[in-house]
C-alpha positions in Angstrom: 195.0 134.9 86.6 194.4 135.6 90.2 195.8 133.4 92.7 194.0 131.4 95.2 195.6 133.3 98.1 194.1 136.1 96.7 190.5 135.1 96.6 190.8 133.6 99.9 191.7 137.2 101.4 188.5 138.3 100.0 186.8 136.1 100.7 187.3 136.1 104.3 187.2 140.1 104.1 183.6 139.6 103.2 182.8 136.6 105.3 184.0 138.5 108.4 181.5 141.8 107.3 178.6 139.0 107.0 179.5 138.0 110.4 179.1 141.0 112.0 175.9 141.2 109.9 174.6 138.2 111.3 174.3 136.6 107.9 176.4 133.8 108.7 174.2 131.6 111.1 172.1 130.1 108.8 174.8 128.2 107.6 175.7 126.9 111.1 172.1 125.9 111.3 171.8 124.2 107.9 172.1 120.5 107.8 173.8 120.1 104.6 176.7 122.6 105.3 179.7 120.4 106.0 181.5 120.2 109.5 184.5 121.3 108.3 182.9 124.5 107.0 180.8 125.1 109.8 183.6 125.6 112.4 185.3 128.2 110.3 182.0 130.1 110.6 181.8 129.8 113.8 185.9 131.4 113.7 184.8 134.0 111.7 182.1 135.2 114.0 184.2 135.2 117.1 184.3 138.4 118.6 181.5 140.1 116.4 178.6 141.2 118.0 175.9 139.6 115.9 172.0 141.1 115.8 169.0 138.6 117.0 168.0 139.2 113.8 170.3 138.6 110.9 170.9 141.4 108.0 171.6 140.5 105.0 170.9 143.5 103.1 173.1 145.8 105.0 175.7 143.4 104.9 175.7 143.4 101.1 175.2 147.0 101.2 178.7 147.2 103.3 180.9 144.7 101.3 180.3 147.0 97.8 179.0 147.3 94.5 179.2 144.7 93.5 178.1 142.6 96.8 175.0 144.8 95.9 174.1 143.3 92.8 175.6 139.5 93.6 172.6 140.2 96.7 169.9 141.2 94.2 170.8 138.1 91.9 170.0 136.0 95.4 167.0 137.5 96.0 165.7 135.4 93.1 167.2 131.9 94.9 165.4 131.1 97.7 166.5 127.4 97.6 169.9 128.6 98.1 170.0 131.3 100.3 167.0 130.3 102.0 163.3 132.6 102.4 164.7 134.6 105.0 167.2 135.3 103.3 166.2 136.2 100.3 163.0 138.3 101.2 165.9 140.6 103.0 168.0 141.0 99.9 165.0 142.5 98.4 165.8 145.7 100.7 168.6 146.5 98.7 168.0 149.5 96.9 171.7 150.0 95.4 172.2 153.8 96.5 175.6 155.1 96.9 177.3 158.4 97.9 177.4 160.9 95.0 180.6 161.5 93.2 181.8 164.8 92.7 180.8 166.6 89.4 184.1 167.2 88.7 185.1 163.8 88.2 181.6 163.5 86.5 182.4 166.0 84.2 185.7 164.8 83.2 183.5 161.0 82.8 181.1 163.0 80.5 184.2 165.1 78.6 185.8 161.1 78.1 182.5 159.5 77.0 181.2 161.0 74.5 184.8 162.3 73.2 184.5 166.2 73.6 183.2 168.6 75.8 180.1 168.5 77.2 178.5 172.1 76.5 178.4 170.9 72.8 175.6 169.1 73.4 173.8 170.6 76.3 173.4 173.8 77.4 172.9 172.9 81.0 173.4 169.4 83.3 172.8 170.1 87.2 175.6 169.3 89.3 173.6 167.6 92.3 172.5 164.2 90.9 169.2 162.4 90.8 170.7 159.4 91.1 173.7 157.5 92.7 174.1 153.5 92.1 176.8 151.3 92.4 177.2 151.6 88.6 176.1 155.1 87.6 175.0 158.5 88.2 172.2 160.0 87.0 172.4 164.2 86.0 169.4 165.8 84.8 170.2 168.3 82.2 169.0 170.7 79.3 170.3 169.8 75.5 171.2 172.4 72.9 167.7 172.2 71.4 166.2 172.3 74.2 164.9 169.3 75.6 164.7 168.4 79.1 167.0 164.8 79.6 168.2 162.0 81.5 172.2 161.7 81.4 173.4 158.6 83.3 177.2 158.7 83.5 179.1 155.4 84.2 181.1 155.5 87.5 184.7 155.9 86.8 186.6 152.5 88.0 183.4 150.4 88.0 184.4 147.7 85.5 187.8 147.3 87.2 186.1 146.5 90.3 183.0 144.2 88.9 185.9 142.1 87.3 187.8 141.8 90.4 184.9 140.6 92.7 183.4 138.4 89.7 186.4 136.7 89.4 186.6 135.7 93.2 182.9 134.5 93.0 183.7 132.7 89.9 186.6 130.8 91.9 184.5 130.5 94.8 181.2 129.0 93.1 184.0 126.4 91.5 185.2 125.0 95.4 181.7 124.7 96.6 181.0 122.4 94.1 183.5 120.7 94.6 182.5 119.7 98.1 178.4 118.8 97.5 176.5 117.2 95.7 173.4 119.2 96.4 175.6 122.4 95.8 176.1 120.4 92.1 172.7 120.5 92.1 171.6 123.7 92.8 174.8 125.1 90.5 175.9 128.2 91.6 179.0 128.4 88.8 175.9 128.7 86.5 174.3 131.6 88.4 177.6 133.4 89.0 178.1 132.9 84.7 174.5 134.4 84.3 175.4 137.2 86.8 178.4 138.2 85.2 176.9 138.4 82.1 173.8 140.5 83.1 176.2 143.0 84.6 178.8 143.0 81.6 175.5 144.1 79.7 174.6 146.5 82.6 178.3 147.9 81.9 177.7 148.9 78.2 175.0 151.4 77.8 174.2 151.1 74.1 172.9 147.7 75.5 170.8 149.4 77.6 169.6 151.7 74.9 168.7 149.2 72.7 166.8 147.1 75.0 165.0 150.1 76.1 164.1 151.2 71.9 163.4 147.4 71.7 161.4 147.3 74.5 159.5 150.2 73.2 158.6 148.8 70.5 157.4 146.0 72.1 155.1 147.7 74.0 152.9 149.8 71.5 149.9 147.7 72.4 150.1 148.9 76.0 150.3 152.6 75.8 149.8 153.0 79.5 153.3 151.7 79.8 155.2 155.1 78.7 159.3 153.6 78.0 161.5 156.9 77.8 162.6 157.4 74.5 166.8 157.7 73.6 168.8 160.1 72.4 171.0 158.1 70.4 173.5 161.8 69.5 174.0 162.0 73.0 174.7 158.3 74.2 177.9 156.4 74.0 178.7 152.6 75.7 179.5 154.7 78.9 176.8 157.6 78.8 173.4 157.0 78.3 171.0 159.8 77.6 167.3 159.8 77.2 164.2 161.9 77.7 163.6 163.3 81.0 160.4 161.6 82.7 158.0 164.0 84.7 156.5 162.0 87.0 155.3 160.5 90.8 157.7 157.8 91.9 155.1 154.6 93.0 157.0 154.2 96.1 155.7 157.7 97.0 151.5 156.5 97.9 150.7 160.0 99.3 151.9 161.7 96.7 150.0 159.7 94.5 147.0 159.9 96.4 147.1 163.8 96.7 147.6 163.6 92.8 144.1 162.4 92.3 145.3 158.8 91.0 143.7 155.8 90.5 146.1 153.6 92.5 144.1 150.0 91.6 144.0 151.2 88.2 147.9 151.8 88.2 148.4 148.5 90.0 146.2 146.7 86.8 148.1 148.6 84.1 151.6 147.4 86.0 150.6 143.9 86.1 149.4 143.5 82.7 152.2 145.6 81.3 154.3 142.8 82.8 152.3 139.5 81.8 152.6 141.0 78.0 156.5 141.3 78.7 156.9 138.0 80.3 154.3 136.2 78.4 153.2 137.6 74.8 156.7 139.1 73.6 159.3 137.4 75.9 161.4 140.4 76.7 161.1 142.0 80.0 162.2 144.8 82.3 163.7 142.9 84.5 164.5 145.6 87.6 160.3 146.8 88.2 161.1 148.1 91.8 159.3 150.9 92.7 162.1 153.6 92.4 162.1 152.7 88.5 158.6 153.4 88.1 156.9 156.6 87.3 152.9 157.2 87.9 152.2 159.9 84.5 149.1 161.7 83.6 146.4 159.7 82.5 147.2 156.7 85.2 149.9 155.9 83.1 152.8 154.1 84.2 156.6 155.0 83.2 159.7 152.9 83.5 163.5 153.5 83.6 166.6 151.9 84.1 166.8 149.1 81.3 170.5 147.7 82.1 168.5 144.1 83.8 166.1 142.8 81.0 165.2 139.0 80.6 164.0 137.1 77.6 162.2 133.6 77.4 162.1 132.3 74.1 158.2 130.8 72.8 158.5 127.5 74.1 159.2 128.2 77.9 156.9 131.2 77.5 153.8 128.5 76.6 155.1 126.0 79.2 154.9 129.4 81.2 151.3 130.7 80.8 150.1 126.8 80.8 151.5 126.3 84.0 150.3 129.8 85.2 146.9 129.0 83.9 146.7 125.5 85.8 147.6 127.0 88.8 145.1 129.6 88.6 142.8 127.0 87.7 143.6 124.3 89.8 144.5 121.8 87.1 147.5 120.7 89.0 147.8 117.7 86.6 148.4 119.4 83.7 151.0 121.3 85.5 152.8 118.8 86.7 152.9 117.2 83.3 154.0 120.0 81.5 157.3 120.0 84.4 157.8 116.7 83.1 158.0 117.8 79.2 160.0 121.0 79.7 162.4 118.7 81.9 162.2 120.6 84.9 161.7 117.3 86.9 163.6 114.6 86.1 161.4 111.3 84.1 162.4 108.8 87.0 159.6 110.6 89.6 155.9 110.1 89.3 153.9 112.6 87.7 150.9 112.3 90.1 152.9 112.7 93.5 154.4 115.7 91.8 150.8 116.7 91.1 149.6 116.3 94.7 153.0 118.4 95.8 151.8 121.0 93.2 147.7 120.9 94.6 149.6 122.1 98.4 151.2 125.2 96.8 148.4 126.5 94.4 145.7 126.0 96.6 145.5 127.9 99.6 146.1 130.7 97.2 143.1 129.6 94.7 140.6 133.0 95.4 142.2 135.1 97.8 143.7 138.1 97.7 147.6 138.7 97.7 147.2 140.3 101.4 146.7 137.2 102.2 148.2 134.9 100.1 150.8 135.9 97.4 152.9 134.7 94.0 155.9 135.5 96.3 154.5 132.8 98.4 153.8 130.2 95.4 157.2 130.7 94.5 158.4 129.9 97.7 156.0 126.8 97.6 157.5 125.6 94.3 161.3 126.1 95.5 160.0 124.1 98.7 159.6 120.8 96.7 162.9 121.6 93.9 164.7 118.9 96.1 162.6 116.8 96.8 161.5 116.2 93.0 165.5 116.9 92.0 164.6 119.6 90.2 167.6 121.7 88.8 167.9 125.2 89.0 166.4 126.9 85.1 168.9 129.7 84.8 166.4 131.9 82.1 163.6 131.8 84.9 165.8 133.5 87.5 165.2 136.9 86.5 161.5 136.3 85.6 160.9 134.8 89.3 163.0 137.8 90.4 160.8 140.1 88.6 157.3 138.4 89.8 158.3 139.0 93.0 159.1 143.1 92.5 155.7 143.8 90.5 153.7 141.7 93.2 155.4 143.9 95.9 155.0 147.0 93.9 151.1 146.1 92.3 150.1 145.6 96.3 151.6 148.7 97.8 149.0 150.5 95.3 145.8 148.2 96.0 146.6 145.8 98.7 143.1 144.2 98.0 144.6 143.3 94.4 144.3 139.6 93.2 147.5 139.0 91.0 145.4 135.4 90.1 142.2 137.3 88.8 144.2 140.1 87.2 146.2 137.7 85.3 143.7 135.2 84.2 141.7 137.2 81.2 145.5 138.0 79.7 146.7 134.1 80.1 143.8 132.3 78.7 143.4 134.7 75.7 146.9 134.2 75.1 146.8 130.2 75.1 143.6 130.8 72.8 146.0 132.5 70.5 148.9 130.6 70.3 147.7 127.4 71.5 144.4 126.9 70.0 143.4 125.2 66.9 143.8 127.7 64.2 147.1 128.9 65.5 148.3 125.5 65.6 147.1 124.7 61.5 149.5 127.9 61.4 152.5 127.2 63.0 152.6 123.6 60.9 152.1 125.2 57.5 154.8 127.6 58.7 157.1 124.5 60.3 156.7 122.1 56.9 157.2 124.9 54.8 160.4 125.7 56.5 161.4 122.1 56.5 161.3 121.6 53.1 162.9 125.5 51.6 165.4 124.0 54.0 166.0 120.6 52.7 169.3 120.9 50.6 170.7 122.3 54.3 168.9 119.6 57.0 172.0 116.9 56.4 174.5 119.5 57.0 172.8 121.3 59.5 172.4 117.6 61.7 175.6 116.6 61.3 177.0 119.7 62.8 174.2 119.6 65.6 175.1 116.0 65.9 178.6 115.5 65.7 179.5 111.5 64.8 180.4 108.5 67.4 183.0 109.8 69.3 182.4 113.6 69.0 181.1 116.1 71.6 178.4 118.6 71.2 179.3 122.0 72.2 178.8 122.9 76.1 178.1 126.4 78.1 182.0 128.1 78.6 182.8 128.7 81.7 185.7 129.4 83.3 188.7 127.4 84.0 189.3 126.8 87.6 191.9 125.2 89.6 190.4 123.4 92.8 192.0 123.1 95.9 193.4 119.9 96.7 195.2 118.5 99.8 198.3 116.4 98.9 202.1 116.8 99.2 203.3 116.8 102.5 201.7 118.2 105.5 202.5 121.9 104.7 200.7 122.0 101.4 198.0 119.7 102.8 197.1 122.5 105.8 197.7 125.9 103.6 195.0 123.8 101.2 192.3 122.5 104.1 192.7 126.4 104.6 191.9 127.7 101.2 188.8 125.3 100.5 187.3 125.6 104.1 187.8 129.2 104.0 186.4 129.8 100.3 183.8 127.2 100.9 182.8 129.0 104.3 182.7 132.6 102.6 180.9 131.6 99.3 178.1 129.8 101.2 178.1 132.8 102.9 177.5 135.0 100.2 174.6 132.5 99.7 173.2 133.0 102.9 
């Protein structure tokens, strides 16, 4: 296990880049950052020429890799990193310098365990793609199709682990010191974003979420998923058909190709809400450089290492609360916070209904130039502390991903209203699953269940519920020793050191 000395050094490493970035000052300037941990930012600053305007995306960009995806995970926590903050991180685009094909080659020869020119008859050298996890070839296969080849970076997983484990450590001191960083949990957002990127780092995940995701999607064929080549992909080389298309980030291209750009914006947005909403399993990384404008205004997508799922009963707590917001019936909303546990029983339902009314309505009819779900969101995480509200790990990615398609839908038709455009799929989606005849439905299905289940309910309970003295299983995480003074006064200053300096650097990373 890595020492504490060790995760200190990088820690300070990376707080030092930040400096320079300007991304520490929010801290100094944040009321609940404690004194102690303020004055080591301010030592880490000294000397460094800090902008007027912090930048928090190049500052990511320059610690690494994995910095790069930690700052995209951020992006999605503006109560802890603040809206500044996090509307910055959404900059980063995770481009790196190309490797060399040689060492791509000999990544491609290991991979799929023999030598590439068995399966293709041509891969271009210069890639289409460099990320901090992969490279992306385009090549030609035996039988001539035209394909994708993503090729892990050589070295990658040794240094995710290294950087995970020093955010792990870090998350672990900070809560240590607050009880509003308890709150707000960041060992549970580190967890989750060490295991999206473990299943970023295996790309027969990624194929299967894309085949899955596929599947899912037959009812919106304007949503074009590439399809695999399962012969030609291994857990570190991924493979799949090659996509002929506009990028969406490119508007005069797309306008010189005769498209309809409000159309494309529509067929984005309700390719999502049936992701989010009608199957619960989403592409969870729509920026514009994963998404391809196709003949016939059709929209295709890459990239499937980030997907999020929601399971039936956030998903209805999600298009009820959607719905009430679009509708205005803040009451019902703030109830339904109440039953999913998202607020905690001892507030008042109708002051957290009034709190609710000041987000959603200066949006109610206008359109997302002026008033956006980026916005709400911001809104919502505005009144998290007031209501004690604690942070819902499987709506990260979905908040994460509302943001990108709002961004991407306006840059197509910035007179688009998100509210409007989502309204017709929400209600008739409630009708379905919420409405009378689906609710006879789900009962015959639940009491039918029940009772081809009844010689396993006792057992079943008992293990659930374990008896009087008995724990029920918890989330694993990570064993970590916190830093404690005691001892004499030479352990008691080399450990002031390590848990200023790891609190200073991981608040820093959330900044």
């Amino acid at each position: 296990m890595t020492g504490s000395a060790t995760h200190i050094w990088r820690l300070l490493k990376w707080g030092r880049i930040l400096a320079r970035h300007g991304a520490l000052r929010g801290i100094e300037r944040d009321p609940n950052t404690p004194a102690a941990v303020r004055r080591i930012v301010r030592i880490a600053r000294i000397g460094a020429r800090v902008p007027a305007v912090p930048r928090y995306a190049d500052a990511f960009q320059a610690i690494g890799p994995a910095a790069i995806k930690l700052g995209q995970s951020l992006a999605t926590r503006p109560d802890i990193v603040g809206d500044d903050a996090a509307h910055d991180l959404l900059r980063l685009q995770d481009r790196l310098p190309a490797i060399p094909y040689e060492t791509i080659h000999e990544a491609l020869r290991a991979g799929l365990g023999r030598d590439p020119a068995v399966l293709f008859t041509q891969i271009q050298e210069t890639p289409v793609g460099a990320a901090s996890i992969a490279q992306v070839h385009r090549a030609v296969t035996t039988d001539g199709r035209q394909v994708a080849v993503k090729v892990l970076r050589p070295g990658v997983e040794d240094d995710f682990g290294r950087a995970i484990d020093t955010y792990q450590w870090a998350a672990a001191q900070l809560e240590a010191l607050s009880p509003e960083a308890r709150r707000l949990r960041p060992r549970l957002t580190i967890e989750n974003f060490r295991r999206w990127t473990l299943r970023e780092l295996n790309f027969r995940r990624e194929a299967a979420s894309a085949s899955e995701l596929a599947e899912a999607m037959t009812a919106e064929p304007d949503f074009v998923v590439p399809a695999i080549d399962w012969q030609r992909s291994t857990a570190k080389i991924l493979t799949t058909e090659w996509i002929d298309g506009i990028k969406l980030s490119d508007r005069p291209a797309l306008v010189a190709a005769g498209y309809d750009l409000p159309r494309l914006a529509e067929t984005l947005v309700r390719a999502f809400l049936r992701q989010a909403i009608a199957e619960g399993f989403f592409h969870a990384d729509m920026h514009q450089g994963n998404l391809f404008a196709m003949p016939g205004n059709r929209i295709a997508a890459i990239d499937f290492g980030i997907m999020g799922r929601i399971d039936r009963r956030a998903r209805v707590w999600l298009a009820e609360i959607l719905y009430g917001l679009i509708t205005g019936n803040y009451k019902r909303v703030a109830e339904i916070h109440f039953e999913a546990g998202y607020v905690p029983a001892h507030h008042n339902v109708a002051e957290f209904a009034t709190a609710l009314r000041a987000v959603g309505e200066p949006m109610r009819g206008l359109p997302v130039k002026d008033m956006s779900i980026g916005m709400m969101l911001d809104g919502l995480f505005s009144i998290t502390r007031d209501f004690d509200m604690v942070t819902q790990p499987h709506l990260l990615l979905l908040q994460k991903t509302m943001v990108m398609v709002e961004g991407v839908a306006t840059s197509l038709d910035p007179d688009i209203n998100l509210w409007d455009s989502a309204a017709p799929f929400v209600r008739e989606w409630i009708r379905t699953e919420l409405g009378p005849e689906a609710a006879i439905a789900d009962r015959l299905i639940l009491d039918f269940r029940t009772l081809a289940g009844l010689p396993e309910l006792v057992r079943r309970i008992e293990a659930r519920y374990p008896a009087p003295g008995g724990e029920p299983p918890a989330l694993p995480l990570q064993e970590v020793d916190i830093v404690r003074i005691g001892g004499g006064w030479r352990y008691a200053l080399v450990a002031a050191l390590a848990a200023a300096g790891g609190a200073a650097a991981t608040i820093a990373l959330l900044h």
